[in-house]
Backbone bond lengths (Angstrom), bond angles and torsions (degrees), N, CA, C in turn:
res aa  C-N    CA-C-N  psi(-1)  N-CA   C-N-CA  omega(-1)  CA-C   N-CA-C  phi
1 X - - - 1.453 - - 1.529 108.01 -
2 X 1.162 120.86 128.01 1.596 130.06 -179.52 1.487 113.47 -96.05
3 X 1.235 113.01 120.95 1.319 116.14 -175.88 2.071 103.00 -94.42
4 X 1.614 100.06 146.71 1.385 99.20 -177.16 1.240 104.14 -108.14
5 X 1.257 127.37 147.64 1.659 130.22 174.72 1.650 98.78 -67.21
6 X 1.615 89.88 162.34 1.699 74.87 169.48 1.793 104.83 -114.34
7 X 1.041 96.08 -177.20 1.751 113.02 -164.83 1.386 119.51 37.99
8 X 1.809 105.83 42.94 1.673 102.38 -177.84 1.432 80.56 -120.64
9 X 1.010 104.39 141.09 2.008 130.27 171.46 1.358 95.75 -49.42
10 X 1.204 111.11 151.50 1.796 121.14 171.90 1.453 85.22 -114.48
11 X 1.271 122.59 132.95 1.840 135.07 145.00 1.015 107.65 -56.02
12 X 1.726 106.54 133.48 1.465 111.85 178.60 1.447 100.47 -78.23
13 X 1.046 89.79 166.12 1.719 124.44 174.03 1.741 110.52 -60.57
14 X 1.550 94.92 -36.93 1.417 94.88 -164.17 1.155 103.73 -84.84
15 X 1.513 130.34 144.81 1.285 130.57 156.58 1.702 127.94 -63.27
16 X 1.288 95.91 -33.58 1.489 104.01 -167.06 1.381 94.73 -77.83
17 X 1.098 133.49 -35.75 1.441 136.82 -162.72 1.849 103.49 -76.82
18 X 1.578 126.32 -31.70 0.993 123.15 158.62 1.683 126.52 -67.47
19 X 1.797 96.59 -25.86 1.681 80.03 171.29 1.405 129.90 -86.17
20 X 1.291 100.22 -19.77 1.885 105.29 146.40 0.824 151.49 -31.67
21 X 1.692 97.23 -41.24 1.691 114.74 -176.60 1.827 103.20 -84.39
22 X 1.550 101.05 -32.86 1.326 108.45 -159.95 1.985 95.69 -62.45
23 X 1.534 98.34 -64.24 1.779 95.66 -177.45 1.234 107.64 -42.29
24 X 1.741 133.31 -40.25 1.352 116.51 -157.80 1.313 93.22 -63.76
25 X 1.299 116.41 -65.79 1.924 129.41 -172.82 1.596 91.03 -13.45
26 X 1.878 117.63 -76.12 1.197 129.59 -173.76 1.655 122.22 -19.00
27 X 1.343 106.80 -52.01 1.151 134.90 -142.90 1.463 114.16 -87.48
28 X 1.867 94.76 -41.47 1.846 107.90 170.72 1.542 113.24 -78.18
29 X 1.454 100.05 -6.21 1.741 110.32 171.49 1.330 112.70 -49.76
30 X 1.562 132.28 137.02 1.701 124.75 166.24 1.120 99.38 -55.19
31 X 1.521 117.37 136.73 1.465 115.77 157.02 1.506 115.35 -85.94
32 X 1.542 128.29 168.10 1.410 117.74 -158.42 2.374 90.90 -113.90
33 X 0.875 103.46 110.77 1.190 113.19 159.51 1.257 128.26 -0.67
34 X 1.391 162.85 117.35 1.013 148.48 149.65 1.232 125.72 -62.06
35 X 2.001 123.84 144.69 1.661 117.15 -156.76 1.196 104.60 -83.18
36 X 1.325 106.97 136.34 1.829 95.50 173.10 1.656 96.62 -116.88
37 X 1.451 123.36 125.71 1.324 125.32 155.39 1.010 127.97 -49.89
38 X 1.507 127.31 157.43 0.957 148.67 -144.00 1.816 90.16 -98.20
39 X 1.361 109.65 165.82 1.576 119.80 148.87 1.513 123.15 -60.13
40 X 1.217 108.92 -38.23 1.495 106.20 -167.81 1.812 102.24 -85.56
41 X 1.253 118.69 -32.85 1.408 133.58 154.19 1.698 118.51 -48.34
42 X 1.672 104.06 -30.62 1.535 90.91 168.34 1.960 116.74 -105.84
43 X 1.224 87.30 2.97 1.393 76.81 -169.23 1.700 104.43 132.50
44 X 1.096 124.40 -20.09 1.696 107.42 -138.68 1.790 96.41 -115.80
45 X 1.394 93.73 128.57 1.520 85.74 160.20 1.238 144.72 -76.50
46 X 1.358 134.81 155.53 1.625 126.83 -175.11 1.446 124.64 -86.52
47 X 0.774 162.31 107.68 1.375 142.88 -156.47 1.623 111.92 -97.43
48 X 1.593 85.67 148.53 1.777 81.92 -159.23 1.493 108.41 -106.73
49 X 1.486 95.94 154.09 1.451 111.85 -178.67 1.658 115.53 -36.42
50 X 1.176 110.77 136.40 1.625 122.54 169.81 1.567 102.58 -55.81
51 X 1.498 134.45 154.58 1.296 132.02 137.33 0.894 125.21 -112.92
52 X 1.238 119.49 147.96 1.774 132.84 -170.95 1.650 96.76 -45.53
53 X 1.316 117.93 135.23 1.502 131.48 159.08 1.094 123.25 -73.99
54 X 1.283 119.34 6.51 1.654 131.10 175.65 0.886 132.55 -97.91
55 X 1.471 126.60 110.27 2.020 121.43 -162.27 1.189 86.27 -107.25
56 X 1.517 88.25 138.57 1.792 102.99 -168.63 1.931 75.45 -104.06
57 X 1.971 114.91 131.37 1.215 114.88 166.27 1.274 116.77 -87.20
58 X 1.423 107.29 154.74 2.017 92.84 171.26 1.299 113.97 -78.55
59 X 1.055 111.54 169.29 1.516 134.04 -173.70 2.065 101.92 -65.37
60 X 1.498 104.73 127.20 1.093 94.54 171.63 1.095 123.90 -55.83
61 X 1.728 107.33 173.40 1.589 106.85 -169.06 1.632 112.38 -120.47
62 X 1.330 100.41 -7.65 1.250 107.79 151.46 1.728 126.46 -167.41
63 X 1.378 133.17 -176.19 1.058 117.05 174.20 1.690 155.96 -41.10
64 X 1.756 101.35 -34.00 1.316 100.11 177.34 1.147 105.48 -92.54
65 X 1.455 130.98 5.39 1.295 136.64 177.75 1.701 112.38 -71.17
66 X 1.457 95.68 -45.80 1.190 102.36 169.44 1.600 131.71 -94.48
67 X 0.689 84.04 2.79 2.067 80.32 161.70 1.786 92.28 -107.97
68 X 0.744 122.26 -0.25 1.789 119.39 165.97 1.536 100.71 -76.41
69 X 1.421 108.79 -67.26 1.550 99.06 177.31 1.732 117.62 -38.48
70 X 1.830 107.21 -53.60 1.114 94.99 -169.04 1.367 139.05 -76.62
71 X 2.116 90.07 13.71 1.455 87.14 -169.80 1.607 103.46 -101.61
72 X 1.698 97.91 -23.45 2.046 106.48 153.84 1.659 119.70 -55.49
73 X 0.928 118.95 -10.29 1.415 118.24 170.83 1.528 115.73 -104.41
74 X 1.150 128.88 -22.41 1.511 128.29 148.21 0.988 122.17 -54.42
75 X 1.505 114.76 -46.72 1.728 127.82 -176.86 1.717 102.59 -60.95
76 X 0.966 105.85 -49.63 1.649 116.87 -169.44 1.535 99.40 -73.78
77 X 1.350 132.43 -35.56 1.329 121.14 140.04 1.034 152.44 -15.75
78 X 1.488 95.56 -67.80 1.683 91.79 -170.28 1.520 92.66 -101.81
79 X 1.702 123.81 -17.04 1.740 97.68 171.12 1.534 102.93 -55.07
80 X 1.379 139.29 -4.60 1.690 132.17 -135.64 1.738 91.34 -107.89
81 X 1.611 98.06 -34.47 1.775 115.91 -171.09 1.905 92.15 -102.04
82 X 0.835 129.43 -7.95 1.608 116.66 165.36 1.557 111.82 -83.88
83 X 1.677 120.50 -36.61 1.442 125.76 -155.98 1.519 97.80 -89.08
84 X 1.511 113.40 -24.14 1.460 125.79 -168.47 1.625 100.55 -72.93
85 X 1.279 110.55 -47.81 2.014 126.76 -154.06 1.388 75.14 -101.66
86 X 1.149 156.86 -0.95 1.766 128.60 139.56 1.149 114.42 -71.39
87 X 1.704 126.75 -44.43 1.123 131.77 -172.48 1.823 95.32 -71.96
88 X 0.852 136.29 29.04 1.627 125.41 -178.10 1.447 109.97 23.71
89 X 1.567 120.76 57.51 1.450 123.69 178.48 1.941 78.64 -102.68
90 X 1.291 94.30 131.71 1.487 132.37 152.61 1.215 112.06 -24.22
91 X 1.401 127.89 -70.90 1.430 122.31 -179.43 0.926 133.63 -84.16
92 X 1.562 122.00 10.90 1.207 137.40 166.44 1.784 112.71 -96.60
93 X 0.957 106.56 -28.77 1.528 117.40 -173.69 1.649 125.50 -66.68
94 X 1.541 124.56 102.05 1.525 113.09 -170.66 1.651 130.32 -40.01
95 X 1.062 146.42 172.54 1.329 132.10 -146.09 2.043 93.34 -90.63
96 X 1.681 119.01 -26.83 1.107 100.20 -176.82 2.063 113.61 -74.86
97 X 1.559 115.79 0.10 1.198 107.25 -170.04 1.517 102.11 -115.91
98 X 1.364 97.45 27.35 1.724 98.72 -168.47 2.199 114.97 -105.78
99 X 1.071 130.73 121.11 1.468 129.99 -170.49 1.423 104.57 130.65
100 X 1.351 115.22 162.27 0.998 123.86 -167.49 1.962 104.61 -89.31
101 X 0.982 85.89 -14.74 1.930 88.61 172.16 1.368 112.03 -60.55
102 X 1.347 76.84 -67.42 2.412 74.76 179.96 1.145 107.90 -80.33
103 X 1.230 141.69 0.83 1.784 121.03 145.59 1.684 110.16 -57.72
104 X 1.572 107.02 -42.82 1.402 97.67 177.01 1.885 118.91 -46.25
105 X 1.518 85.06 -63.78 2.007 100.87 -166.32 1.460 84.56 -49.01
106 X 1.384 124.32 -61.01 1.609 102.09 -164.30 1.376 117.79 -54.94
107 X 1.162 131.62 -47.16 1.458 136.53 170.05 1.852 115.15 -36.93
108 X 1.582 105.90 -28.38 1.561 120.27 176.36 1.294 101.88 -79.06
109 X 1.213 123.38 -61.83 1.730 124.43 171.39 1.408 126.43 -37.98
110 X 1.517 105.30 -56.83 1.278 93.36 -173.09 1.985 106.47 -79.11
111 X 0.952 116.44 -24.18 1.609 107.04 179.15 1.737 119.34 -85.35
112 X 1.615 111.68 31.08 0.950 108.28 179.50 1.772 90.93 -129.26
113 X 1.271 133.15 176.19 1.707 148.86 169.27 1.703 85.51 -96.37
114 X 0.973 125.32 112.73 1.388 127.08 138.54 1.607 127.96 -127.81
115 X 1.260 89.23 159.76 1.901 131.23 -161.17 1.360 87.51 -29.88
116 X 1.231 116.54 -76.45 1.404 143.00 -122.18 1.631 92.34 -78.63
117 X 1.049 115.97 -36.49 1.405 127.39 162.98 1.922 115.66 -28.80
118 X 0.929 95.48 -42.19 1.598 121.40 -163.72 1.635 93.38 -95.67
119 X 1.046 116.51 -37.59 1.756 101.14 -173.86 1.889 138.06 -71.62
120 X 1.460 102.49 -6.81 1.323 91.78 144.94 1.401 123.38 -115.55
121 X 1.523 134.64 27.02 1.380 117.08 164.03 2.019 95.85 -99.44
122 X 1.552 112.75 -13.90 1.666 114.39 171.42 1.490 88.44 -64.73
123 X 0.941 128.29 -65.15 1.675 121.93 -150.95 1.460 120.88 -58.12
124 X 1.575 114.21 -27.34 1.190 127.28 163.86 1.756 118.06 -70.71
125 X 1.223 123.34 -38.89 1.082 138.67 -174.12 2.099 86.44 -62.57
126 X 1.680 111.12 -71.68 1.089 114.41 159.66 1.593 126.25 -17.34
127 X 0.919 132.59 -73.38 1.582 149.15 -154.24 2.148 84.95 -80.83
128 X 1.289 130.71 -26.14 1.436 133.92 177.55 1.283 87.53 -83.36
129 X 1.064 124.01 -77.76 1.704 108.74 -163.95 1.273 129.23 -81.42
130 X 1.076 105.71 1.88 1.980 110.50 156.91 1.501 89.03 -79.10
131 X 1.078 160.15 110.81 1.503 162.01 174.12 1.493 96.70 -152.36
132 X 1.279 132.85 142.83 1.185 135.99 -171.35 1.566 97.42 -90.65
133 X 1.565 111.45 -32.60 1.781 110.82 172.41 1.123 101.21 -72.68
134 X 1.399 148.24 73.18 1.249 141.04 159.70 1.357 101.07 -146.11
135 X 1.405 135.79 155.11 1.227 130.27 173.08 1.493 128.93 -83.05
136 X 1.449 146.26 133.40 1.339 149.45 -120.84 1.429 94.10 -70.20
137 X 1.404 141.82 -41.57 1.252 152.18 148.18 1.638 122.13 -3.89
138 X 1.388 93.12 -64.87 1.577 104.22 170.52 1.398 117.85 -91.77
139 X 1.148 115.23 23.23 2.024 109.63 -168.64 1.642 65.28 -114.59
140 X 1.496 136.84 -39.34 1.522 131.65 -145.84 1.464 111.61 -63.58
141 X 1.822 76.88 -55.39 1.450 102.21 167.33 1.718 138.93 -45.03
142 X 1.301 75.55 -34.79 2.080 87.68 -169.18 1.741 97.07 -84.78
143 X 1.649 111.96 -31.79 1.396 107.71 157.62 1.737 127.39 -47.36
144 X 0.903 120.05 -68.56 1.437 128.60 -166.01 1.515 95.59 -74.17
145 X 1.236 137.78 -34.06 1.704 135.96 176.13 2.052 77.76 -56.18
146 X 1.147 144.49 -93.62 1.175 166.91 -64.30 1.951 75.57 -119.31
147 X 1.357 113.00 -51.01 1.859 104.98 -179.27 1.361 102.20 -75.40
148 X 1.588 108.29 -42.89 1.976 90.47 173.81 1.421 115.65 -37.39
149 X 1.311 106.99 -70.85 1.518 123.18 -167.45 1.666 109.22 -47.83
150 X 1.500 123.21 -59.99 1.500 108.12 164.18 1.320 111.10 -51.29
151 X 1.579 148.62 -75.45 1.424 122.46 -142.83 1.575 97.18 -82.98
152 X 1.618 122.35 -2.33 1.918 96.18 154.19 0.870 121.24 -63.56
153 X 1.865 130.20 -47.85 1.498 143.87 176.94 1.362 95.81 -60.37
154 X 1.436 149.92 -32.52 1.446 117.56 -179.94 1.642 107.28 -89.70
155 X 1.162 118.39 -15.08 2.010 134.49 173.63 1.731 90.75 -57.38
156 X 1.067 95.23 -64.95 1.777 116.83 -160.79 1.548 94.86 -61.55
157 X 0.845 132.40 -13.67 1.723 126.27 -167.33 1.410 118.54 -100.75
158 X 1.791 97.10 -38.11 1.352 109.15 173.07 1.845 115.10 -74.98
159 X 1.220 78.95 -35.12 1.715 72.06 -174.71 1.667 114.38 -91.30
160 X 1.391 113.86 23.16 1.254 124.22 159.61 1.186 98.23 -99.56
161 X 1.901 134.12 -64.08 1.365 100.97 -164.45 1.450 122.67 -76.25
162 X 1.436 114.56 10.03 1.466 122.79 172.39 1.893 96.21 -55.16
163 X 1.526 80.81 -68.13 1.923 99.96 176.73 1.477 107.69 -19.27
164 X 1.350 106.99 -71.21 1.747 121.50 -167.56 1.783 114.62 -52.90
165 X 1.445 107.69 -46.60 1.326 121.57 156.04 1.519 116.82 -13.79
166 X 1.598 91.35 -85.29 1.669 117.32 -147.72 1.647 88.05 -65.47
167 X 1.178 116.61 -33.54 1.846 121.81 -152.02 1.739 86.22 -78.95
168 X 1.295 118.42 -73.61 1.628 119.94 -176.18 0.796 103.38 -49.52
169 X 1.638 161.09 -69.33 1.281 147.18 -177.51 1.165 108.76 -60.73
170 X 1.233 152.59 63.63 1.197 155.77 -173.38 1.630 101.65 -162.75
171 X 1.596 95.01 -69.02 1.445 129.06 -169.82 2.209 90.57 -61.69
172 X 0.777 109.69 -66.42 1.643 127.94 -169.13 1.693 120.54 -115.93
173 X 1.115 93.07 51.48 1.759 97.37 172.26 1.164 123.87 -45.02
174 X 1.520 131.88 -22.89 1.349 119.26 -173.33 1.592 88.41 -136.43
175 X 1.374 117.62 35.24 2.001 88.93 155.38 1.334 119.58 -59.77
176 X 1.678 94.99 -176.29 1.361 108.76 158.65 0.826 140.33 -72.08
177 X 1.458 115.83 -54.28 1.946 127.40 142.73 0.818 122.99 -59.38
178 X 1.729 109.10 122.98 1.418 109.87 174.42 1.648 112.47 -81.80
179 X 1.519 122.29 156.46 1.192 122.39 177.91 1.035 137.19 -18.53
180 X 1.928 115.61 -45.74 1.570 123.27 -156.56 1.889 96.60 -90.78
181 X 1.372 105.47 6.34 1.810 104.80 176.43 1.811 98.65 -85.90
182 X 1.361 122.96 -21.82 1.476 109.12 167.00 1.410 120.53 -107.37
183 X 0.989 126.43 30.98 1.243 113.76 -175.21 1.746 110.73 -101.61
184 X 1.432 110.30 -10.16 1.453 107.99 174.91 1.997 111.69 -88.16
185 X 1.851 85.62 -17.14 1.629 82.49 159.34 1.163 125.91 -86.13
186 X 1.112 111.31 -8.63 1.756 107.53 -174.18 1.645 91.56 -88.44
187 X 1.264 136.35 -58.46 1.370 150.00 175.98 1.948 93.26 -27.71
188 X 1.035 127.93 -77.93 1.228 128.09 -171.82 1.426 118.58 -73.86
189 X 1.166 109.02 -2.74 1.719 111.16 151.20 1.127 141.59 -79.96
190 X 1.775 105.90 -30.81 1.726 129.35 138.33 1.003 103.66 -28.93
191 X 1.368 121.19 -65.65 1.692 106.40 -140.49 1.423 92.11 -78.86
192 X 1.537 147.13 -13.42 1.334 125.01 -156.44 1.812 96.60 -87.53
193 X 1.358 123.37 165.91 1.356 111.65 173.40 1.948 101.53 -88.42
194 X 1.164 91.48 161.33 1.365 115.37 -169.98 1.315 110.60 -33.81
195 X 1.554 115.48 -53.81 1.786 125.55 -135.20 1.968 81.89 -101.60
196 X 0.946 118.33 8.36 1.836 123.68 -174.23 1.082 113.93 -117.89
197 X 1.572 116.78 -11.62 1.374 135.38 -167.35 1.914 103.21 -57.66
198 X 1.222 131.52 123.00 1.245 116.10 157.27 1.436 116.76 -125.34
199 X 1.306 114.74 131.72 1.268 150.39 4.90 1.859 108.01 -54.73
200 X 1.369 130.22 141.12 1.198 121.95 161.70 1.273 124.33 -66.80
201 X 0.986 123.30 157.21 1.444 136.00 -159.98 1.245 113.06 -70.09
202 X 0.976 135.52 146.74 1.717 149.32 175.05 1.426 115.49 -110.05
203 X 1.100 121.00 -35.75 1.630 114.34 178.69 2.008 107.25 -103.29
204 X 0.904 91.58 176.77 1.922 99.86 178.19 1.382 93.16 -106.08
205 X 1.338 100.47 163.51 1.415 118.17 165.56 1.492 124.98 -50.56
206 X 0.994 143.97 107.76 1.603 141.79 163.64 2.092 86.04 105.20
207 X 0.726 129.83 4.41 1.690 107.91 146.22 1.301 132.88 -97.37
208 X 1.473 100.12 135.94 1.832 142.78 -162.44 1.532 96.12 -45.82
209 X 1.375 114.08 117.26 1.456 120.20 168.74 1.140 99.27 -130.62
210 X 1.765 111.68 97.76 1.181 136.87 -174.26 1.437 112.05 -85.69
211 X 1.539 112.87 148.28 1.476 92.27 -177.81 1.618 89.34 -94.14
């Protein structure tokens, strides 16, 4: 008679039923990873982190040091608000050169030859030959040049803000401003010479600014 222990498993009978058990056992086993090489093991380089472009400075160390900085940070300023209000960027531009209206009129100004342009290097020429050392001939002369030159600059003025008119009402039929609110800006943009102009100019001389 065979005595059985107690709480010891009996093996089944079945074979197949042990090789079942055996793969599962297998199976809940950790499996071990496969090696994966490295980059520098294959060849490959790593590419390296960006760094911030920002140098943090130290703290001055004493006073005139620092109104030096603050007078390099003004400088870097206003070259920042001069390079901007040439480029006719928007947020650089004072509130009378700011909208798309007076980008227009200026765009009319500078692609036209006007008068007014001419009236203070005439006036100087003027103020030389009105000279009492000159002979009555040329004082006559520098007179009547001196009325040409005003009623061209007042010819030349009108038929620019005619210009500005027809183009904005064309260009902007229903602004807010009506036309005759730019025309004393366009008038005093004439008179400045070209290369002083601010905002600088965008078009050339003799191109079509259609409305």
């Amino acid at each position: 008679m065979q005595l059985s222990l107690p709480f010891r498993r009996k093996q089944s009978a079945d074979p197949d039923q042990n090789a079942v058990e055996e793969v599962e056992s297998t199976s809940s086993a950790p499996r071990a990873r496969a090696y994966t090489p490295s980059k520098r093991e294959l060849g490959q380089s790593t590419p390296k982190r960006r760094t911030s472009g920002r140098v943090v400075q130290p703290a001055p160390t004493n006073r005139r040091e620092a109104l030096k900085r603050m007078r390099d940070k003004d400088r870097e300023a206003r070259a920042e608000r001069r390079a901007g209000m040439l480029a006719g960027k928007e947020e650089f531009l004072p509130a009378r050169d700011k909208g798309p209206q007076r980008a227009l009129v200026r765009d009319i100004v500078d692609s036209r030859r006007n008068a007014a342009s001419w009236f203070l290097p005439g006036a100087v020429l003027v103020i030389l030959g009105s000279s009492g050392a000159w002979p009555a001939t040329v004082r006559l002369a520098a007179n009547l040049f001196w009325v040409v030159l005003a009623v061209g600059v007042v010819v030349d003025s009108a038929l620019l803000s005619m210009r500005v008119r027809k183009v904005l009402l064309k260009r902007f039929p229903k602004a807010d401003r009506p036309p005759r609110s730019h025309y004393f800006y366009a008038i005093m943009r004439a008179f400045q010479f070209r290369r002083l102009r601010l905002p600088a100019p965008k078009v050339k001389v003799g191109d079509r600014v259609d409305a």
